[in-house]
PDB file of N, CA, C and O in Angstrom, chain B, residues numbered from 101:
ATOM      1  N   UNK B 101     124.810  49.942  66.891  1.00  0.00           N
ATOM      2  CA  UNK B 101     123.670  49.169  66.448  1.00  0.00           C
ATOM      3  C   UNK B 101     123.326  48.080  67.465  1.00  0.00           C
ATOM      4  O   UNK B 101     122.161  48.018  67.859  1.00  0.00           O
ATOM      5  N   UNK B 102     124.145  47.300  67.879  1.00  0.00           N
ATOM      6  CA  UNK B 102     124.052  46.212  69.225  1.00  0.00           C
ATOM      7  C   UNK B 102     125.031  46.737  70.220  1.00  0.00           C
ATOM      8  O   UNK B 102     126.213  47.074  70.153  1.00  0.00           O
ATOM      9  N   UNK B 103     123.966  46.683  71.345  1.00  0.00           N
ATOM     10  CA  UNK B 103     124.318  47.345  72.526  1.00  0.00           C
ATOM     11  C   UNK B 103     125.730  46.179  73.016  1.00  0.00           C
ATOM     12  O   UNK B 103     126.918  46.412  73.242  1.00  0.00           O
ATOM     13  N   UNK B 104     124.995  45.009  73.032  1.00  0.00           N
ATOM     14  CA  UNK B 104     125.373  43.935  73.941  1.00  0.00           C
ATOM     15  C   UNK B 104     125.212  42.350  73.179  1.00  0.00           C
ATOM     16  O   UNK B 104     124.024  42.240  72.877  1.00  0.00           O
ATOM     17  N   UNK B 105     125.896  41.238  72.814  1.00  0.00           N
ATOM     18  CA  UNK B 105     125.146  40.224  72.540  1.00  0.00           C
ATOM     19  C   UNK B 105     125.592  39.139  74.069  1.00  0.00           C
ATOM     20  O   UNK B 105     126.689  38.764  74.484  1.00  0.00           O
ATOM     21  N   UNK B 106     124.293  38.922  74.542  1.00  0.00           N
ATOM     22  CA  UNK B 106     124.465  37.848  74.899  1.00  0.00           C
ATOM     23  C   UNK B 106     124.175  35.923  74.665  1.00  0.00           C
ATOM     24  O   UNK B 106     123.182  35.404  74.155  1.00  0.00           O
ATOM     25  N   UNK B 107     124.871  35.525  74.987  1.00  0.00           N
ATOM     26  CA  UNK B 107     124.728  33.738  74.843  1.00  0.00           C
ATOM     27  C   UNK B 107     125.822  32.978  75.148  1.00  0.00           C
ATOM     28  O   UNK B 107     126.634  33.268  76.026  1.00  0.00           O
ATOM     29  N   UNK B 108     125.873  31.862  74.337  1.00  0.00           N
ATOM     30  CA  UNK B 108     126.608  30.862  74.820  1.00  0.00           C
ATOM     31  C   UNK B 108     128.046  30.937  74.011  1.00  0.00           C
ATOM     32  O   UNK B 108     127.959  31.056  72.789  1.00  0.00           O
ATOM     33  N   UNK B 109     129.057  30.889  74.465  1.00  0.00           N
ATOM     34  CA  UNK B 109     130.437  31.058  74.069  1.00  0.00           C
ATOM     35  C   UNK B 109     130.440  29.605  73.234  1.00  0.00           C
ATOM     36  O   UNK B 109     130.636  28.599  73.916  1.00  0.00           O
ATOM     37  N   UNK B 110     130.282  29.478  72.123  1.00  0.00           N
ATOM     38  CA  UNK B 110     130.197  28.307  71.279  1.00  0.00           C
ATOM     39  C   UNK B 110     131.855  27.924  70.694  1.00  0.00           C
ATOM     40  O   UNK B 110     132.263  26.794  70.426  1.00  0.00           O
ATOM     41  N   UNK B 111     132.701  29.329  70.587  1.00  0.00           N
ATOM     42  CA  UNK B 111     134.103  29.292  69.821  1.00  0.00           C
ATOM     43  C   UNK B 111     134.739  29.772  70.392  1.00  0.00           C
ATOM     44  O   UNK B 111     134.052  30.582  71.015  1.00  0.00           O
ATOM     45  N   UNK B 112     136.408  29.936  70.870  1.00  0.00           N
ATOM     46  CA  UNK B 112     136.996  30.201  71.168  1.00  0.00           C
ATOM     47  C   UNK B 112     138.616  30.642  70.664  1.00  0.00           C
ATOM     48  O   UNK B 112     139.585  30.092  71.188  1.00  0.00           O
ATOM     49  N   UNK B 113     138.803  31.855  69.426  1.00  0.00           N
ATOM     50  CA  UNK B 113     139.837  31.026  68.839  1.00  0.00           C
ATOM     51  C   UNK B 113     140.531  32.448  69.423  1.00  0.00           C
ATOM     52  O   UNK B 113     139.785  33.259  69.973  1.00  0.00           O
ATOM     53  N   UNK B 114     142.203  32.784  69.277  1.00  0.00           N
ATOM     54  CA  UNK B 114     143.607  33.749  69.470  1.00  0.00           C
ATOM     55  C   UNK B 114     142.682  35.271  69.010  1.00  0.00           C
ATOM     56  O   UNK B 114     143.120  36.216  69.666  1.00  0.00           O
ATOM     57  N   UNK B 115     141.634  35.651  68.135  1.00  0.00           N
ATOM     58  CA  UNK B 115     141.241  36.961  68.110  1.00  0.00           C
ATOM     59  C   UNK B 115     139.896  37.088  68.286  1.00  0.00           C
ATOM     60  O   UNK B 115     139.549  38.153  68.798  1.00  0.00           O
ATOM     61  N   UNK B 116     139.000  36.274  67.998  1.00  0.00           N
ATOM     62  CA  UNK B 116     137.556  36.029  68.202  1.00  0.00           C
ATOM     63  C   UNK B 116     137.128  34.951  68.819  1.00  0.00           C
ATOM     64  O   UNK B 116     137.856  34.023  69.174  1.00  0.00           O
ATOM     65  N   UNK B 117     135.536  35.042  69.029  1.00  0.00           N
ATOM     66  CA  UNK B 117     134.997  34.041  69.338  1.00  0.00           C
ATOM     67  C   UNK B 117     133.880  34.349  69.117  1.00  0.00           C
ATOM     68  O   UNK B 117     133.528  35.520  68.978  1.00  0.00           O
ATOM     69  N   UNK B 118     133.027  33.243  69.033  1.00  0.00           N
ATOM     70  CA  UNK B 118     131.502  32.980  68.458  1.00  0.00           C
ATOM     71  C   UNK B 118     130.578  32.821  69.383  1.00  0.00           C
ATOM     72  O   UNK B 118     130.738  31.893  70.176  1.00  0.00           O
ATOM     73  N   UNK B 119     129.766  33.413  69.466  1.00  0.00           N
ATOM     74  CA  UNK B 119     128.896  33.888  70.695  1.00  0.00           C
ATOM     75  C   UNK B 119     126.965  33.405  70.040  1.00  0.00           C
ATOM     76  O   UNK B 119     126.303  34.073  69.245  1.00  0.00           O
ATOM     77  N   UNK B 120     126.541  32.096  70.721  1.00  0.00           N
ATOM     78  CA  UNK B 120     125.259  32.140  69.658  1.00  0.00           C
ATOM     79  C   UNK B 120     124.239  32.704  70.649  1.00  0.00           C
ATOM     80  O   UNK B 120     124.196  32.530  71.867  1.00  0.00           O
ATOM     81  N   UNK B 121     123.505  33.349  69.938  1.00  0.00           N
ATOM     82  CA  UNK B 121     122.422  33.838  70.830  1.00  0.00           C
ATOM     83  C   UNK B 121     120.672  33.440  69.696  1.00  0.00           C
ATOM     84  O   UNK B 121     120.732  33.654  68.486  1.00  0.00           O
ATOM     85  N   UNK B 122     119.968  33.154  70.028  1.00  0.00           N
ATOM     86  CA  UNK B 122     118.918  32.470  69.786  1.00  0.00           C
ATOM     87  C   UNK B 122     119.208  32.015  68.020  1.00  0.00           C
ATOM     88  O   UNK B 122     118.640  32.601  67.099  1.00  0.00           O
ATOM     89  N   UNK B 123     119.798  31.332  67.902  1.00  0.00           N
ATOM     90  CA  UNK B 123     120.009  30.241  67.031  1.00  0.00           C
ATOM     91  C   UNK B 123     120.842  30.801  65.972  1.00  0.00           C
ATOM     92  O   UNK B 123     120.865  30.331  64.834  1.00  0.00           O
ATOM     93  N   UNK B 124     121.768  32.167  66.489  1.00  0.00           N
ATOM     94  CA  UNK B 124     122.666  33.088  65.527  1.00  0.00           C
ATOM     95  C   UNK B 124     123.582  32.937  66.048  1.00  0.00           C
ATOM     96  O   UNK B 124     123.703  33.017  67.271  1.00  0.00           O
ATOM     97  N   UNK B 125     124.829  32.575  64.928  1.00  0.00           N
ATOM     98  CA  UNK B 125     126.199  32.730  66.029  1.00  0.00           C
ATOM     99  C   UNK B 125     126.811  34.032  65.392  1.00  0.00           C
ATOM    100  O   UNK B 125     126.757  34.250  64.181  1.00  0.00           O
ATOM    101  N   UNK B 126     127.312  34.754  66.167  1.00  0.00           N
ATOM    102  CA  UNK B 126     127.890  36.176  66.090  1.00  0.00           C
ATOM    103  C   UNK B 126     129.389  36.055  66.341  1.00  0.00           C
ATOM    104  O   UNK B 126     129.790  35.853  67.487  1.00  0.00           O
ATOM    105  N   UNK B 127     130.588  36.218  64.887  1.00  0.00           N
ATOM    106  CA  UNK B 127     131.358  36.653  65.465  1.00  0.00           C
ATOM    107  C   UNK B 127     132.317  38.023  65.874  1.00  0.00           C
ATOM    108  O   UNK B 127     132.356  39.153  65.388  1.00  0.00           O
ATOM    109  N   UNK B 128     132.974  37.459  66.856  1.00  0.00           N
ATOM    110  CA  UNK B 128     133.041  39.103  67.387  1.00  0.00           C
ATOM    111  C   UNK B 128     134.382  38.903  67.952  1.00  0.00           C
ATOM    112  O   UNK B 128     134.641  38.103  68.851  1.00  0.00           O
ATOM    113  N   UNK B 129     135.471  39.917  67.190  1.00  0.00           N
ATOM    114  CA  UNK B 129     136.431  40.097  67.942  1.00  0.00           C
ATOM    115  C   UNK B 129     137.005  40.737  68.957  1.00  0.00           C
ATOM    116  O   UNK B 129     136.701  41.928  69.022  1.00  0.00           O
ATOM    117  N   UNK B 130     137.728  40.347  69.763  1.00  0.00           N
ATOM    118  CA  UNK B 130     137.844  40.494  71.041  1.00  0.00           C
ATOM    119  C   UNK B 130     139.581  40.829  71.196  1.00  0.00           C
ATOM    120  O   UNK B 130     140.333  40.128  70.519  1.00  0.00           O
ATOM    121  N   UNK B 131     140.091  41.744  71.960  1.00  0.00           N
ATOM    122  CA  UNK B 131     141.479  41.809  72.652  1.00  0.00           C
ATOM    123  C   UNK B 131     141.565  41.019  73.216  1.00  0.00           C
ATOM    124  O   UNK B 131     140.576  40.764  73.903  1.00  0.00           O
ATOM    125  N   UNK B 132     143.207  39.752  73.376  1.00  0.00           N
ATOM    126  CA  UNK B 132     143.697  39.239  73.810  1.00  0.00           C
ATOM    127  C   UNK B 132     143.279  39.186  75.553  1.00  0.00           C
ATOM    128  O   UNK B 132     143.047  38.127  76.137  1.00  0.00           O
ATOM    129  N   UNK B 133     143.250  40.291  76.088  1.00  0.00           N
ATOM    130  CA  UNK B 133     143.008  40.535  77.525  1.00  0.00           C
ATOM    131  C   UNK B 133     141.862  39.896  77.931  1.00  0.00           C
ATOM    132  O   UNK B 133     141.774  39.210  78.949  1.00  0.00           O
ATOM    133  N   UNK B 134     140.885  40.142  77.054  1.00  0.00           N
ATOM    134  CA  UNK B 134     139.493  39.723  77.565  1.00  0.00           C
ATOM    135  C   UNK B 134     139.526  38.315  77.149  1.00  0.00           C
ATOM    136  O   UNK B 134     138.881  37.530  77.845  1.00  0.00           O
ATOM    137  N   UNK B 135     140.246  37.804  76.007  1.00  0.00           N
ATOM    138  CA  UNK B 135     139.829  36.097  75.679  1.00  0.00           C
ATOM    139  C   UNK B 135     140.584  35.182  77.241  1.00  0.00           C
ATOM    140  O   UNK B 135     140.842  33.978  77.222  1.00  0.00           O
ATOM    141  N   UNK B 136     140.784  35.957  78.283  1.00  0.00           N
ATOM    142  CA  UNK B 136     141.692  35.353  79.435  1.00  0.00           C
ATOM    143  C   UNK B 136     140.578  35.188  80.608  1.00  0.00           C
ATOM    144  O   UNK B 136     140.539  34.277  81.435  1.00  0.00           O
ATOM    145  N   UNK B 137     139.492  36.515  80.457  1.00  0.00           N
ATOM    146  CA  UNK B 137     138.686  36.906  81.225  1.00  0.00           C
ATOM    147  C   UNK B 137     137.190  36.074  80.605  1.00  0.00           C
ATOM    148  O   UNK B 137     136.161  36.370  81.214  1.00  0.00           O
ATOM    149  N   UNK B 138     137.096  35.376  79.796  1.00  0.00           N
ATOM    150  CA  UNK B 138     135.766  34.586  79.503  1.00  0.00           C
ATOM    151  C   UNK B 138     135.788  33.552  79.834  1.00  0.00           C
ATOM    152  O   UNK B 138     136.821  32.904  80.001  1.00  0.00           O
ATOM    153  N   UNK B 139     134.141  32.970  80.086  1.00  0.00           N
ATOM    154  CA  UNK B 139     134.118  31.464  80.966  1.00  0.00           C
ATOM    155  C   UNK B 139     134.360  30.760  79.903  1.00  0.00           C
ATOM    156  O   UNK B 139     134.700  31.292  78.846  1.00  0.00           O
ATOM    157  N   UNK B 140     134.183  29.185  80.081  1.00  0.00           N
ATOM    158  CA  UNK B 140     134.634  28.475  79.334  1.00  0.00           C
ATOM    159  C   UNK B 140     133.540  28.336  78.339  1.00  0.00           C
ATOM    160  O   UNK B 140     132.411  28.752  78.598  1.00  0.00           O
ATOM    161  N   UNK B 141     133.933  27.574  76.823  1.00  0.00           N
ATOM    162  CA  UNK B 141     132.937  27.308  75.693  1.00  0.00           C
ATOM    163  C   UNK B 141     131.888  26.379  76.629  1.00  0.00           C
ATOM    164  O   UNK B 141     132.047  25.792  77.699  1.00  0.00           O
ATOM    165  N   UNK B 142     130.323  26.576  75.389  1.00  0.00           N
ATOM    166  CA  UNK B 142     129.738  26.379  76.443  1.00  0.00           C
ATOM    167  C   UNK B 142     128.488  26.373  77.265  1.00  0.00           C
ATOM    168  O   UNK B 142     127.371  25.857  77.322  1.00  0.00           O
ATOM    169  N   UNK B 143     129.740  27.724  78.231  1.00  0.00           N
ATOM    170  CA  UNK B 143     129.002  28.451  79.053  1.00  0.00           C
ATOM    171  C   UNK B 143     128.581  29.928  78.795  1.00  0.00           C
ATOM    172  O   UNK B 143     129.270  30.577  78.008  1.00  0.00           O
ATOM    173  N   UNK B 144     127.559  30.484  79.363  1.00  0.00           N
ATOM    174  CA  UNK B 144     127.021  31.911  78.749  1.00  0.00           C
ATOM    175  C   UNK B 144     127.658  33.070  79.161  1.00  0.00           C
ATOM    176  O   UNK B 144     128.395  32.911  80.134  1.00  0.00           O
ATOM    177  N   UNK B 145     127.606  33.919  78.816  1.00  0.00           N
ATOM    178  CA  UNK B 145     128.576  35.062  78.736  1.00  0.00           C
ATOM    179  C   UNK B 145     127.941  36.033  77.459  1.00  0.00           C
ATOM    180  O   UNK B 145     127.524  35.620  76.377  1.00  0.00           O
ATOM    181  N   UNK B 146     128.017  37.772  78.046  1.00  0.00           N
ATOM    182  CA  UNK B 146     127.999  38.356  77.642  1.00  0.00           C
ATOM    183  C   UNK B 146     128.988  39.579  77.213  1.00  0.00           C
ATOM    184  O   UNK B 146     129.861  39.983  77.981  1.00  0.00           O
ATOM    185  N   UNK B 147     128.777  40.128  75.929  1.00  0.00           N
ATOM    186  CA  UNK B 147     129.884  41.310  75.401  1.00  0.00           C
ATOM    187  C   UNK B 147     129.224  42.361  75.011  1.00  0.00           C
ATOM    188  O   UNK B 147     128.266  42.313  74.239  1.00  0.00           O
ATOM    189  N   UNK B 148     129.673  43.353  75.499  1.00  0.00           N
ATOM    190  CA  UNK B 148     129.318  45.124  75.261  1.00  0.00           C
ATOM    191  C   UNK B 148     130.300  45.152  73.865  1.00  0.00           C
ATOM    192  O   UNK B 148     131.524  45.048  73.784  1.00  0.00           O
ATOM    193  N   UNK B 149     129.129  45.360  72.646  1.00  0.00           N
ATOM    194  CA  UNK B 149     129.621  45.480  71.059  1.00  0.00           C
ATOM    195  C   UNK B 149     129.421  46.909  70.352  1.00  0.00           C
ATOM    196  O   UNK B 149     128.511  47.737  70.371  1.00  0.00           O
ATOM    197  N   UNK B 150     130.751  46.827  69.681  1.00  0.00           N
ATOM    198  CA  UNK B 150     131.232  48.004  68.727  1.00  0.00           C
ATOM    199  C   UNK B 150     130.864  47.549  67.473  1.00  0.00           C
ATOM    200  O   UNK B 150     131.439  46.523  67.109  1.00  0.00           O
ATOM    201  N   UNK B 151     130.013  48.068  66.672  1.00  0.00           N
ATOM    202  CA  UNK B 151     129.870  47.609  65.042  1.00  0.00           C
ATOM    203  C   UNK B 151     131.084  48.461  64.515  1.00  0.00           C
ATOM    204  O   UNK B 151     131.232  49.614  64.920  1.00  0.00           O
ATOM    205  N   UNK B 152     132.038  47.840  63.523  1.00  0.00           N
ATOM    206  CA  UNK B 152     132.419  48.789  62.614  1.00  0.00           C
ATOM    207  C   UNK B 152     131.825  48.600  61.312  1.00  0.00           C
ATOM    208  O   UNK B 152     131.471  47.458  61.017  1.00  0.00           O
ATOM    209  N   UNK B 153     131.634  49.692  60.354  1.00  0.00           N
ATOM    210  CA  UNK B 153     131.318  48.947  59.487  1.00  0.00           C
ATOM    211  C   UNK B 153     132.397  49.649  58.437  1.00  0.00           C
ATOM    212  O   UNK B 153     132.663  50.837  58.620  1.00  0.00           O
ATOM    213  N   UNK B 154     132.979  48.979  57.413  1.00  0.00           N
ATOM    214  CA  UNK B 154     133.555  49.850  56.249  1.00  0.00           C
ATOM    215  C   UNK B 154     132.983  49.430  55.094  1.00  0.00           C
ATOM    216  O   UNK B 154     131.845  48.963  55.066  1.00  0.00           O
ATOM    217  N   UNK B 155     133.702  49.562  54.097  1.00  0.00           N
ATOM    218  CA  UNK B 155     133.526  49.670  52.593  1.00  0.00           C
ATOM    219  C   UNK B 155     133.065  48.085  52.007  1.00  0.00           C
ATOM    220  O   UNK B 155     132.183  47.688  51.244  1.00  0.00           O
ATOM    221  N   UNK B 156     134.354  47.307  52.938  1.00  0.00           N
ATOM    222  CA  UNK B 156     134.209  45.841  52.227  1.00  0.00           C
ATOM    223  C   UNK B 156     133.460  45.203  53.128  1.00  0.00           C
ATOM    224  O   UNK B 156     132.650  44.448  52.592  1.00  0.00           O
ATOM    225  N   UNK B 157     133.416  45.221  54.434  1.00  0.00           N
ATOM    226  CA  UNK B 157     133.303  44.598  55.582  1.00  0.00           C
ATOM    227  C   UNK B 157     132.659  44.501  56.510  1.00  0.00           C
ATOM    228  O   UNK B 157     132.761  45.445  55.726  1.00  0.00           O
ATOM    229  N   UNK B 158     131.808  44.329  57.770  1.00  0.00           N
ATOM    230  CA  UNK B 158     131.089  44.712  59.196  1.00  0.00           C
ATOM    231  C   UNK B 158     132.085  43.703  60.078  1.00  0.00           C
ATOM    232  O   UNK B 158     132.436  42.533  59.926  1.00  0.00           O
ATOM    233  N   UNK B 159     132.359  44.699  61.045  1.00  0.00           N
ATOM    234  CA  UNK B 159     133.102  43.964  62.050  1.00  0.00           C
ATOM    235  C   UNK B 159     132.534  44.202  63.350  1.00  0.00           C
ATOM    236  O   UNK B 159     132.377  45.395  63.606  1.00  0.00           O
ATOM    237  N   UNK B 160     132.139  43.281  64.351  1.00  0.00           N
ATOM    238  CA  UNK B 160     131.897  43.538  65.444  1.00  0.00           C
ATOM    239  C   UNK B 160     133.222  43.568  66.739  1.00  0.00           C
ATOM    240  O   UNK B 160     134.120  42.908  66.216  1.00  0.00           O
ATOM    241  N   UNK B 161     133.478  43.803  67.458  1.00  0.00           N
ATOM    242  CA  UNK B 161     134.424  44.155  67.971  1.00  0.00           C
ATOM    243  C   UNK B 161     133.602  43.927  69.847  1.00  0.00           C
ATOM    244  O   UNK B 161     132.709  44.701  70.190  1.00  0.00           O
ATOM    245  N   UNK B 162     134.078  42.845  70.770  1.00  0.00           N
ATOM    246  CA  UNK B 162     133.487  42.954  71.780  1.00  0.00           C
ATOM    247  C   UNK B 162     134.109  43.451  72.987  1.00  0.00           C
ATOM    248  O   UNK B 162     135.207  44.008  73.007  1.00  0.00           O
ATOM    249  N   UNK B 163     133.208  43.184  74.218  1.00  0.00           N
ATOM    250  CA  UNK B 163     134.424  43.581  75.541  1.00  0.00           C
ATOM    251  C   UNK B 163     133.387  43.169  76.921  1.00  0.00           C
ATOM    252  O   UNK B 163     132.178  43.361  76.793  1.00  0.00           O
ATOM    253  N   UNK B 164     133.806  42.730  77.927  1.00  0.00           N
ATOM    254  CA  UNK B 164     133.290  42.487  78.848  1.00  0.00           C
ATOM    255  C   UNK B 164     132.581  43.791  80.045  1.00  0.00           C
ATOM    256  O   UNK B 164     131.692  43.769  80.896  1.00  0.00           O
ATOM    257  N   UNK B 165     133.361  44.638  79.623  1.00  0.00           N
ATOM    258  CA  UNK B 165     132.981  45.931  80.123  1.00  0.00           C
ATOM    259  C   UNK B 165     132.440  47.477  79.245  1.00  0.00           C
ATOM    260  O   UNK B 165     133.149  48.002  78.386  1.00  0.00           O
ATOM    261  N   UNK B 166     131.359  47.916  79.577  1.00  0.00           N
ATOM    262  CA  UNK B 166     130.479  49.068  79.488  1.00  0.00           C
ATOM    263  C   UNK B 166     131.695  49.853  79.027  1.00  0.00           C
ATOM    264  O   UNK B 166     131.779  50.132  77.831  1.00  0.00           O
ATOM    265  N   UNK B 167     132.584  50.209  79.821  1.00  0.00           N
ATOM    266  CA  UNK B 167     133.581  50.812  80.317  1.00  0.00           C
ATOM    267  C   UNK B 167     135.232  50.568  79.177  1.00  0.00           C
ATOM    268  O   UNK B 167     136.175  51.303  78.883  1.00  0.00           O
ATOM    269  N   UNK B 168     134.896  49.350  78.891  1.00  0.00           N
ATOM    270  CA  UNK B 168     136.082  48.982  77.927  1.00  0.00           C
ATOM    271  C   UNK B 168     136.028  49.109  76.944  1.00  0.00           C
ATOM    272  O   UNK B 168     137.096  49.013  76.338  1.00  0.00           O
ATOM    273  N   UNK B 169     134.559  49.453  76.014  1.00  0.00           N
ATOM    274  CA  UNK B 169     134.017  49.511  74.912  1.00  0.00           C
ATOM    275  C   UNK B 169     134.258  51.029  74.782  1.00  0.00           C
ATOM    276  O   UNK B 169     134.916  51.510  73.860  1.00  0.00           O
ATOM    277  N   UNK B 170     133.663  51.781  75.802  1.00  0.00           N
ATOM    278  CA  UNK B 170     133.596  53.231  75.793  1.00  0.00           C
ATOM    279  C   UNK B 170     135.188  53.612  75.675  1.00  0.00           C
ATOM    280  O   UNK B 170     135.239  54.766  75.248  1.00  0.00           O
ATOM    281  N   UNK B 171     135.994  53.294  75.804  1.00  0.00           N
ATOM    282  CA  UNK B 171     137.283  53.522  75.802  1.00  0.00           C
ATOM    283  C   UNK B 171     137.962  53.373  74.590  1.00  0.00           C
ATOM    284  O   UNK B 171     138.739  54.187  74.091  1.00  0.00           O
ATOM    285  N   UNK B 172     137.489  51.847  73.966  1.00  0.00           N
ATOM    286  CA  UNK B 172     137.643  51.354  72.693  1.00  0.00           C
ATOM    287  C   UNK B 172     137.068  52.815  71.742  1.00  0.00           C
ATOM    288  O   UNK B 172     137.681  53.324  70.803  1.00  0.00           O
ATOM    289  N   UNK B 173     136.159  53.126  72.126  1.00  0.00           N
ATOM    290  CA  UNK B 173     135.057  54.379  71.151  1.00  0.00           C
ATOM    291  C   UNK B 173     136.008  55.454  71.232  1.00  0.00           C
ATOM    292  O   UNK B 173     136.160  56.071  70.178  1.00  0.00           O
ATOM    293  N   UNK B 174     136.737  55.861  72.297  1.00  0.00           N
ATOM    294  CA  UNK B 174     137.421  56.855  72.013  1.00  0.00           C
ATOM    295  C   UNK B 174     138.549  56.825  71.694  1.00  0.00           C
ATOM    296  O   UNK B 174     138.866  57.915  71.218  1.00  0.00           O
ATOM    297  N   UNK B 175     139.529  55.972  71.707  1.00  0.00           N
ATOM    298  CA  UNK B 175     140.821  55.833  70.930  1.00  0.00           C
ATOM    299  C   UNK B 175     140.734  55.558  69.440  1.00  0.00           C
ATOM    300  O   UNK B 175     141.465  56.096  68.608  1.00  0.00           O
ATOM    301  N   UNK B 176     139.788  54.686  69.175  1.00  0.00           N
ATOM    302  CA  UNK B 176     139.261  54.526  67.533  1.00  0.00           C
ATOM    303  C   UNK B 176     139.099  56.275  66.740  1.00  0.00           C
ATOM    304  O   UNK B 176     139.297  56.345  65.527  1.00  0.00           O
ATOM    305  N   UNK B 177     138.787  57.409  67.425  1.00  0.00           N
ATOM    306  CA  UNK B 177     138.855  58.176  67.105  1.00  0.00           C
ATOM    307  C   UNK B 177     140.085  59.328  66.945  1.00  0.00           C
ATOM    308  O   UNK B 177     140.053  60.497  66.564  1.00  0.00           O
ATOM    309  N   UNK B 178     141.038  58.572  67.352  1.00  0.00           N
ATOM    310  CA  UNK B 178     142.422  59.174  67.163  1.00  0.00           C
ATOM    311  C   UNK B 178     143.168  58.955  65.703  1.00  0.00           C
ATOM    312  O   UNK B 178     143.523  57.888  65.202  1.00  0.00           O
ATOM    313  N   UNK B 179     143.273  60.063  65.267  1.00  0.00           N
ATOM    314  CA  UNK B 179     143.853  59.538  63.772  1.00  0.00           C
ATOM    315  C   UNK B 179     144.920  58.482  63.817  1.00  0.00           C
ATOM    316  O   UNK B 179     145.437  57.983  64.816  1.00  0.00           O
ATOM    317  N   UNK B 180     145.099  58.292  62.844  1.00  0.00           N
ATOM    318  CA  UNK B 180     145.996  56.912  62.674  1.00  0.00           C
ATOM    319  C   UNK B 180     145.508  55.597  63.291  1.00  0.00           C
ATOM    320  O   UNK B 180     145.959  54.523  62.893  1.00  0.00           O
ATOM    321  N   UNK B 181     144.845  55.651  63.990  1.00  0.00           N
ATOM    322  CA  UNK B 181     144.335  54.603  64.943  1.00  0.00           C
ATOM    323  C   UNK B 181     143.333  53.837  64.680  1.00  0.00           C
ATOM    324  O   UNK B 181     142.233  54.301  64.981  1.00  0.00           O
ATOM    325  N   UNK B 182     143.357  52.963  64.284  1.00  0.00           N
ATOM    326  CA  UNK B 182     141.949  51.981  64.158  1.00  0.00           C
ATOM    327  C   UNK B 182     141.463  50.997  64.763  1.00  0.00           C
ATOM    328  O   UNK B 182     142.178  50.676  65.712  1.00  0.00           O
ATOM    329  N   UNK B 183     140.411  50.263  64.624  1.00  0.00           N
ATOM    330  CA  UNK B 183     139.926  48.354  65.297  1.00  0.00           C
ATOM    331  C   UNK B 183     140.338  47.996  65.638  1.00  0.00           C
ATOM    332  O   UNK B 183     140.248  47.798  66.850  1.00  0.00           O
ATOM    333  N   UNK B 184     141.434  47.441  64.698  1.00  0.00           N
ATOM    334  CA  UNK B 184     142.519  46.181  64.693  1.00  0.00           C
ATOM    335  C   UNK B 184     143.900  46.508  65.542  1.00  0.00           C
ATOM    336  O   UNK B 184     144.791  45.662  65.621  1.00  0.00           O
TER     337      UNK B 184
END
């Protein structure tokens, strides 16, 4: 559903962070790896986004790379394997 959100890194916390983009803050969780690889709160920055959606919930799920998301897309499809 969202390709990409970009904006300003407003939050920064151990699994997510809050990303506002024209007066919406989006949060979106992120792997440990990448919260190492973002500029500081702030400053702008963009994430290549995975919607999940389930039963109770919508989760966005981000990544700094085209490439890391697409990867994310295909292990999510391994049984047993999920998001989180």
């Amino acid at each position: 559903m969202y390709a990409y959100i970009s904006g300003i890194l407003e939050e920064l916390e151990s699994q997510q962070v809050v990303i506002e983009a024209n007066g919406v803050g989006y949060r979106i969780f992120v792997p440990g790896s990448i919260l190492q690889r973002l500029p500081s709160v702030g400053e702008r920055t963009k994430l290549y986004t995975y919607l999940n959606v389930r039963e109770d919930a919508q989760e966005l799920y981000g990544f700094l790379e085209k490439e890391e998301r697409q990867f994310f897309e295909k292990l999510i499809t391994v049984t047993g394997i999920g998001p989180k």
